[in-house]
Backbone as CSV, one residue per row, in Angstrom:
resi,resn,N_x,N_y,N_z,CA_x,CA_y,CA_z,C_x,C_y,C_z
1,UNK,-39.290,167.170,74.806,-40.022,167.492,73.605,-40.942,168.678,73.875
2,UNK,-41.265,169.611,72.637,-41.768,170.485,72.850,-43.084,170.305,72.536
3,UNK,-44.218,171.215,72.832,-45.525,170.958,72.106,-45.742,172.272,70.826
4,UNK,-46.173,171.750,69.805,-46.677,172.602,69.156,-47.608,173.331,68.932
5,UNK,-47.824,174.654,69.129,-48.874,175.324,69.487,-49.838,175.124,68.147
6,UNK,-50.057,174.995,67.202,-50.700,174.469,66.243,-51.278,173.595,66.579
7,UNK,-50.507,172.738,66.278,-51.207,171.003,66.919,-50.671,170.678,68.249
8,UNK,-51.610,170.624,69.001,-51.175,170.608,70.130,-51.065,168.499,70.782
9,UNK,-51.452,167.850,70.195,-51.077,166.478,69.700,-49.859,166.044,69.564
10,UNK,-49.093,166.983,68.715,-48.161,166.924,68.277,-46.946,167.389,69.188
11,UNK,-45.840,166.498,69.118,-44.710,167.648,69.706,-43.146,167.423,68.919
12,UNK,-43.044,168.490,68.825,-41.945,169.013,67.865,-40.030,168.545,69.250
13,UNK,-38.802,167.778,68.527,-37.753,167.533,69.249,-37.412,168.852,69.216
14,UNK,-36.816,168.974,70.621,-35.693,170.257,70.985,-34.768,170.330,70.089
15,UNK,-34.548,171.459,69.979,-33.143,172.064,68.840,-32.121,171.980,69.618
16,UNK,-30.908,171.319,68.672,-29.451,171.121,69.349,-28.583,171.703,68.843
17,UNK,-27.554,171.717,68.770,-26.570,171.572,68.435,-25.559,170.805,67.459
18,UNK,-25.368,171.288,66.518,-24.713,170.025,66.274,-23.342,169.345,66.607
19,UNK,-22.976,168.284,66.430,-22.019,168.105,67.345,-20.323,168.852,66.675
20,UNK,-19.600,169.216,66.997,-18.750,169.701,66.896,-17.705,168.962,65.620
21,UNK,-17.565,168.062,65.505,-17.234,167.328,64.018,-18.340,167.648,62.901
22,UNK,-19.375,168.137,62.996,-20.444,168.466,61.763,-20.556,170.267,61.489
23,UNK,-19.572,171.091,62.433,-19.588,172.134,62.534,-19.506,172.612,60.950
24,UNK,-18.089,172.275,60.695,-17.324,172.254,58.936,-18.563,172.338,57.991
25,UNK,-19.279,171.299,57.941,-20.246,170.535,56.949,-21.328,171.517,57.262
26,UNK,-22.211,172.652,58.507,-23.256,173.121,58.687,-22.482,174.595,58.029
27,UNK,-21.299,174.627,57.650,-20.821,175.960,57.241,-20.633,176.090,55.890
28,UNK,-20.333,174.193,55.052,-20.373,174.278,53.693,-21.186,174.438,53.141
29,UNK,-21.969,173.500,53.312,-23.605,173.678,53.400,-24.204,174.741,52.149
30,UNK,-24.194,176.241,52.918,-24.789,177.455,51.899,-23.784,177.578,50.845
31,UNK,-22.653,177.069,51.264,-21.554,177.531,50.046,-21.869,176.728,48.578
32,UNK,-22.448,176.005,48.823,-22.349,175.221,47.350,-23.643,175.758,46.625
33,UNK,-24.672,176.088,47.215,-25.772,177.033,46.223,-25.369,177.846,45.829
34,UNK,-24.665,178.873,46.835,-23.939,180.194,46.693,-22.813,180.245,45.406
35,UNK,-22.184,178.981,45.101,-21.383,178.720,43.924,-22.055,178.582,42.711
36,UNK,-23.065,177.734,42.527,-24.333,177.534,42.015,-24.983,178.388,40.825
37,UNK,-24.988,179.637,42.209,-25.930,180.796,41.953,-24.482,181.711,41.049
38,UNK,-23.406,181.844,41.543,-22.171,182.601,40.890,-21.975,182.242,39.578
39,UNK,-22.202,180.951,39.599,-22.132,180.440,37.812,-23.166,180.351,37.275
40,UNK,-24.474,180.629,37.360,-25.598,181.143,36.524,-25.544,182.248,36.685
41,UNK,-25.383,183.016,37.624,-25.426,184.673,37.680,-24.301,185.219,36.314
42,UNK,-22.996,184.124,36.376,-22.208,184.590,35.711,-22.475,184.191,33.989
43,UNK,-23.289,183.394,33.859,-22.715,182.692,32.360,-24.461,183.608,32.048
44,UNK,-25.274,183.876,32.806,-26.448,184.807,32.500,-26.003,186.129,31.987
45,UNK,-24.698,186.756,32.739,-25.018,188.166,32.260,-23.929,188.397,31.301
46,UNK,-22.910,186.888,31.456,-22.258,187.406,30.004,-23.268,186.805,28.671
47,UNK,-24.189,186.148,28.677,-24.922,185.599,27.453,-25.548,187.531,27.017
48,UNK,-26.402,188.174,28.619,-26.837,189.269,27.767,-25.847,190.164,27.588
49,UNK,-24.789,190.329,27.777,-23.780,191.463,27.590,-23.073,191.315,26.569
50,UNK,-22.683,189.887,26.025,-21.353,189.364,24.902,-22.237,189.604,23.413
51,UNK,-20.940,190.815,22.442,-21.859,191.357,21.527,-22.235,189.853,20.660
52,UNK,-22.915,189.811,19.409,-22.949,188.843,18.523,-22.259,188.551,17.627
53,UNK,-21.395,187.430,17.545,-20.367,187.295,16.504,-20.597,185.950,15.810
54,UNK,-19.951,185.958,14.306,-19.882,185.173,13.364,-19.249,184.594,13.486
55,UNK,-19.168,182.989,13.310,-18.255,182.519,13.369,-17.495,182.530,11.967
56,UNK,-17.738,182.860,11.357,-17.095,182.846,9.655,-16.186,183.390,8.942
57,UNK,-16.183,184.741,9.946,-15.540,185.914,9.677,-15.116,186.151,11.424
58,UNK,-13.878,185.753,11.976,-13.935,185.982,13.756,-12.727,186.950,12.931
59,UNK,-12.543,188.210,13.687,-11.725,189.473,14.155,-10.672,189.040,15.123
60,UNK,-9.739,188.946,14.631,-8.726,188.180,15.457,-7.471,189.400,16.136
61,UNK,-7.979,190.660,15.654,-7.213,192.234,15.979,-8.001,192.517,17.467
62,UNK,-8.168,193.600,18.393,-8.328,194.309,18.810,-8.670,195.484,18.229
63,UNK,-9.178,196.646,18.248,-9.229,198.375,18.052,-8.594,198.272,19.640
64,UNK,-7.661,198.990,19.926,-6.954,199.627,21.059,-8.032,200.837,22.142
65,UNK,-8.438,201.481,20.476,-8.779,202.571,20.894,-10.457,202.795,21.698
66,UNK,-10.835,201.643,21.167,-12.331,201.715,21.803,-12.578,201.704,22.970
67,UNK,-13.337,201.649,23.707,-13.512,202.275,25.315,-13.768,200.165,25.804
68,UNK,-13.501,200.388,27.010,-13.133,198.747,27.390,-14.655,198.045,27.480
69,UNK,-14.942,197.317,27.056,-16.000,196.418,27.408,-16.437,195.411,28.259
70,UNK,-17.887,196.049,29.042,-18.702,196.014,30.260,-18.503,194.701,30.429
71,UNK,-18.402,193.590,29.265,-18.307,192.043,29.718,-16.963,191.875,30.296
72,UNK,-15.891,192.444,29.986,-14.564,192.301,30.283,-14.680,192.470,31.890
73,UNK,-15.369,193.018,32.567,-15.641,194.026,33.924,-16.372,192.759,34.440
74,UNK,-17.338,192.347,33.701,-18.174,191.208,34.583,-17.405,189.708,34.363
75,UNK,-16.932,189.676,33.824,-16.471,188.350,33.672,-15.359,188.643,34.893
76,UNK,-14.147,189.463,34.901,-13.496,189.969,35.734,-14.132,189.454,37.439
77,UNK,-15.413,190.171,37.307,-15.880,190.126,38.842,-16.259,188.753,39.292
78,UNK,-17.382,188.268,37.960,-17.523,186.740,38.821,-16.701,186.264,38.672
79,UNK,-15.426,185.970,37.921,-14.254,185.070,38.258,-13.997,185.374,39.812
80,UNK,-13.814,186.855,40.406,-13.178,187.025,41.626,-14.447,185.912,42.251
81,UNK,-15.614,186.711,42.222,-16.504,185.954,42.929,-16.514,184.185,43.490
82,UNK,-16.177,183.788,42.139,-16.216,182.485,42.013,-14.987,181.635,42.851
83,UNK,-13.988,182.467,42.493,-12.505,182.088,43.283,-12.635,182.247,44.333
84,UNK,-13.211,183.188,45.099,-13.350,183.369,46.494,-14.489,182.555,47.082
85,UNK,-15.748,182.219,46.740,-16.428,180.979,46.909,-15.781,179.908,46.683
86,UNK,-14.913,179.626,45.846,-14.177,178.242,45.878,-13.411,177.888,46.485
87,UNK,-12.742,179.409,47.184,-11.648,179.158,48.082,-11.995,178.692,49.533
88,UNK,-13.078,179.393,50.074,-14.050,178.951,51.049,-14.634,178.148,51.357
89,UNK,-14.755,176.849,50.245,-15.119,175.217,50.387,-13.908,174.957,49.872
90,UNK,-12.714,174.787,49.762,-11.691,174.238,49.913,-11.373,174.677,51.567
91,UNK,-11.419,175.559,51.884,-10.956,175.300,53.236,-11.624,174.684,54.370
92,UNK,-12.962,174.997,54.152,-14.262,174.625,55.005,-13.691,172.843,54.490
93,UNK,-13.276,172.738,53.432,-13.512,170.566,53.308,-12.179,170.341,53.870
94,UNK,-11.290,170.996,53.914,-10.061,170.950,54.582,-9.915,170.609,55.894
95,UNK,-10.861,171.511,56.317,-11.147,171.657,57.731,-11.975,170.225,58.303
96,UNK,-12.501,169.733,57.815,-13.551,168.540,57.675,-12.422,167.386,58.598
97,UNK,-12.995,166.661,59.576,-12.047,165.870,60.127,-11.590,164.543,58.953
98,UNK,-10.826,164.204,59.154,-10.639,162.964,58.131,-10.854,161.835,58.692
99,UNK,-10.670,160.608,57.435,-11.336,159.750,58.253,-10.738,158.456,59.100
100,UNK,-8.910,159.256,59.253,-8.431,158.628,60.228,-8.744,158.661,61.442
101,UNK,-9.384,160.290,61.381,-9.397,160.395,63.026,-10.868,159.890,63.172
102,UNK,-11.025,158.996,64.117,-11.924,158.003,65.009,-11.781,158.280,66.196
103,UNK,-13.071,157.880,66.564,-13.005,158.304,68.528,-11.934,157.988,69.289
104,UNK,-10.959,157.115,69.298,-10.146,156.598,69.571,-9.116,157.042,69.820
105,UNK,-8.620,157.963,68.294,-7.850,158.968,68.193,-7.897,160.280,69.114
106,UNK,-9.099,160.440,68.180,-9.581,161.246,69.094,-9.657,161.964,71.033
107,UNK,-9.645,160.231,71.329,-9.481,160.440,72.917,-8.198,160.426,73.636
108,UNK,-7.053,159.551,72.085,-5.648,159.832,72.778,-5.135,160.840,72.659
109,UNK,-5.854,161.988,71.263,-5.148,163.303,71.773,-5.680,164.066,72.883
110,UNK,-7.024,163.519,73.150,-7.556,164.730,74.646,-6.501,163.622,75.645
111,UNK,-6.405,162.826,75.576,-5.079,162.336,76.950,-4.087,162.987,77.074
112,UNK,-3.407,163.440,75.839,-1.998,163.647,75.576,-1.916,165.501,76.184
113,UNK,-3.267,165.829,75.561,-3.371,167.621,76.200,-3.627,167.680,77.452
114,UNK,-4.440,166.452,78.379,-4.637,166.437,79.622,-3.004,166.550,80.181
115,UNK,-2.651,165.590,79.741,-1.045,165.278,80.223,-0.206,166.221,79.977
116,UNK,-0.424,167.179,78.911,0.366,168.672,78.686,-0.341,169.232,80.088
117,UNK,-1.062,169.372,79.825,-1.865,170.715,81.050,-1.306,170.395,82.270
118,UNK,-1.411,169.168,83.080,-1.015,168.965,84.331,0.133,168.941,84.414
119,UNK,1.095,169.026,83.316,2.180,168.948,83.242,2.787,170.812,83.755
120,UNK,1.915,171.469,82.732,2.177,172.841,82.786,1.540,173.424,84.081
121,UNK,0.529,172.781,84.961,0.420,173.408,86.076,1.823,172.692,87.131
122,UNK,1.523,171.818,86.702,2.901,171.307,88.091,4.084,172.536,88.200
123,UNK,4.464,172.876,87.210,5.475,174.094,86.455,5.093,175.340,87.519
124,UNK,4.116,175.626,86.865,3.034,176.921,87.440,3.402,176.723,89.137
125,UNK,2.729,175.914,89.414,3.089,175.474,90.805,4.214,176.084,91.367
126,UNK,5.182,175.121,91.031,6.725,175.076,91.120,7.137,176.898,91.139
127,UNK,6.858,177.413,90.018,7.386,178.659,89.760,6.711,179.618,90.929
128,UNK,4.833,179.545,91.657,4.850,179.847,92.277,5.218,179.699,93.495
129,UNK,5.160,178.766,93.663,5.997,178.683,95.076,7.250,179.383,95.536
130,UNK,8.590,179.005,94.032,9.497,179.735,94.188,9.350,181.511,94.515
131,UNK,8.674,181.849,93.842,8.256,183.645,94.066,7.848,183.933,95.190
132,UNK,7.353,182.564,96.122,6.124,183.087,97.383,7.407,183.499,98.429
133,UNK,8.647,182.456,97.919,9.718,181.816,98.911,10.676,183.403,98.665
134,UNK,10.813,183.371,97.264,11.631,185.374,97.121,10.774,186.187,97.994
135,UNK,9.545,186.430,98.038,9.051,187.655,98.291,9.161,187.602,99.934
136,UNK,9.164,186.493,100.737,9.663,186.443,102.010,10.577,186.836,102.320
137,UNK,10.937,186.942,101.535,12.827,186.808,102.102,12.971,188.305,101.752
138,UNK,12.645,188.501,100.402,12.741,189.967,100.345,12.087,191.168,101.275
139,UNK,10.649,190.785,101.930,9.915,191.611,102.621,10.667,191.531,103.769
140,UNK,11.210,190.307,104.352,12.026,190.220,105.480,13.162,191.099,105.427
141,UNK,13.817,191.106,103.989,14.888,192.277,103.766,14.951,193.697,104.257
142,UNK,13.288,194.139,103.989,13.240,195.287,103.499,12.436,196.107,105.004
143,UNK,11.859,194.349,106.146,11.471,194.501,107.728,12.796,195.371,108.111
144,UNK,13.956,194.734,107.681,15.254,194.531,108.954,16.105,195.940,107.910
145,UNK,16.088,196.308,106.843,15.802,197.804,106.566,15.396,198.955,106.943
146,UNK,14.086,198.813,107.296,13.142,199.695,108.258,13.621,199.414,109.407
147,UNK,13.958,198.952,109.882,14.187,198.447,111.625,15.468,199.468,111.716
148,UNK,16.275,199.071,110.845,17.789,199.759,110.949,17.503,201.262,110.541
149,UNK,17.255,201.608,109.697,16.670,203.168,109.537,16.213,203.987,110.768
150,UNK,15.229,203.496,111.766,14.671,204.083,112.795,15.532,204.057,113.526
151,UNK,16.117,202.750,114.020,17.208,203.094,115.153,18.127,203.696,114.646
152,UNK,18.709,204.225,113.764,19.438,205.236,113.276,18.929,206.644,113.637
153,UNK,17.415,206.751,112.805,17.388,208.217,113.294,16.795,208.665,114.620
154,UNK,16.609,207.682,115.802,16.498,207.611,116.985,17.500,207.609,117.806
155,UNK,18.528,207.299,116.798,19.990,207.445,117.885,20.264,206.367,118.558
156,UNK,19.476,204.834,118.383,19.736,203.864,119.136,21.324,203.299,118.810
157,UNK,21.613,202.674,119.581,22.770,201.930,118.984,22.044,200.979,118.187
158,UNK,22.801,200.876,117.003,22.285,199.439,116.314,22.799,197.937,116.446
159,UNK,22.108,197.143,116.371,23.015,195.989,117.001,23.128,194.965,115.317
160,UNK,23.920,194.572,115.620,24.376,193.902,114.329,23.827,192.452,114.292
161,UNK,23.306,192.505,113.149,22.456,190.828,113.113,23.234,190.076,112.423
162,UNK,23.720,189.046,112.818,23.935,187.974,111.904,24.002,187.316,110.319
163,UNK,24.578,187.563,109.348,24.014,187.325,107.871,23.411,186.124,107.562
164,UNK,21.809,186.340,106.940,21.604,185.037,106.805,22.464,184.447,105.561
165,UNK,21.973,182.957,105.626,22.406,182.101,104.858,21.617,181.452,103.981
């Protein structure tokens, strides 16, 4: 525990972490004000932008020709707005563990990846070893190469080795 420099009486718990299943939920969190705020932002500026109409007499034509209207543009945007905040807590709750998975579960899939992994080093292993076992054999190749080269251009007789097997 910490002390608080204010009150020094007092002491304030250490800041954590949260645990890794609450990750989802500390990320939805701002999203739902943030949605909140998109649909008053939005139904605010079409109330001041949308001209005044009768209901008595509604214009059921278009004019083609008139220049496009600024609400058409904002309604346009916070829809994007809104869709893309909505899309972002659908995935963030998606993401949310469910509530099959229990510790339980939970610990038989960290078994099952333990049991992948050691599985995939045994492999690893295996494969190195095989390469350690080529590159011997090959450097040994490439000894008794050099060996034969010199006594060549030394003029030795060369003596003939045996093929391995």
């Amino acid at each position: 525990m910490m002390e608080d420099p204010r009150f020094p009486s007092r002491t304030l718990p250490k800041a954590s972490l949260p645990p890794a299943r609450l990750l989802p939920i500390v990320h939805l969190v701002p999203c739902v004000p943030k949605l909140a705020d998109q649909f008053c932002n939005a139904i605010g500026v079409l109330q001041q932008c949308a001209p005044p109409a009768s209901f008595s007499n509604i214009q059921t034509a278009i004019n083609k020709d008139q220049p496009s209207n600024p609400t058409e543009e904002y309604a346009q945007l916070f829809a994007a707005l809104i869709a893309r905040t909505a899309k972002d807590v659908d995935v963030l709750i998606d993401s949310l563990p469910s509530e099959e998975s229990t510790a339980a579960l939970q610990a038989a899939s960290l078994r099952q990846l333990e049991e992948e992994n050691q599985e995939a080093a045994a492999r690893l292993e295996e494969v190195v070893y095989r390469g350690d076992m080529l590159l011997e054999k090959i450097q040994s190749a490439l000894a008794d190469i050099a060996q034969s080269q010199l006594r060549t251009r030394s003029g030795a007789p060369s003596q003939a080795t045996p093929p391995e097997s």
